[in-house]
Structures are given as C-alpha cells and as structure tokens.
N, C-alpha and C positions, 0 to 999 in steps of 0.2 A: 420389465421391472429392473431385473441388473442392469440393463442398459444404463437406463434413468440414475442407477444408481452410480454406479462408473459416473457417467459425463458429472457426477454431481460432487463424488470424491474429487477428480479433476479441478474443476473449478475451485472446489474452497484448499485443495495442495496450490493454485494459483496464487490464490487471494491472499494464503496465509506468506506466500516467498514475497507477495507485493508490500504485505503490510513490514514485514522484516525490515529487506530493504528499503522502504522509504524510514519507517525509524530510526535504522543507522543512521541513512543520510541527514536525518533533522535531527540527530543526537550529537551532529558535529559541529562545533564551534563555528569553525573556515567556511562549512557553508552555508549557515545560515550568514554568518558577515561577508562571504564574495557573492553568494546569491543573488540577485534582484528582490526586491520587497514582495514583487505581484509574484514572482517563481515562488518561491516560500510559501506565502499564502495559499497557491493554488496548490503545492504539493503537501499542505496539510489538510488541507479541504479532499484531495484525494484518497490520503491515510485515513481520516474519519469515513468515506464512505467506505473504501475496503472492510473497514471494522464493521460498518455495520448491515454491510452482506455477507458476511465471514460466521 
C-alpha cells in the first residue's frame, strides 16, 4: 500500500512540474508567435490532459 502510494505521489509531483512548465511556455507571447500552429496546438492538448490526470 505505501508503495502504491509513493509511485502515486511521484506521478502527480510529475504531472504538476509538466502542467507548470508547459503554461509558462503558452503564457509567452515569442512563443506562441515563433511556434508552429500544429506545435501550439498539440502542446495545449498536452497541458489539458495533464490537468486532467493531475
């Protein structure tokens, strides 16, 4: 049961540094305008799933 519970802390300390950093990144002007359109896209489609296994 600790175990489970460890790998599970783990994971959402992951998830929470993933959703972080990817909202820096889409909170910045530069790059969402030097981005690619389909990068952008896919890297919010990333931040939504984070969120919503977080």
């Amino acid at each position: 049961m600790e175990a489970l519970s460890a790998r599970l802390e783990k994971k959402l300390g992951k998830l929470e540094k993933e959703i972080l950093s990817t909202s820096k990144r889409l909170s910045k002007p530069e790059f969402i305008k030097n981005a690619d359109a389909l990068f952008v896209e896919e890297t919010n489609n990333n931040l939504a799933e984070a969120e919503k296994q977080a």
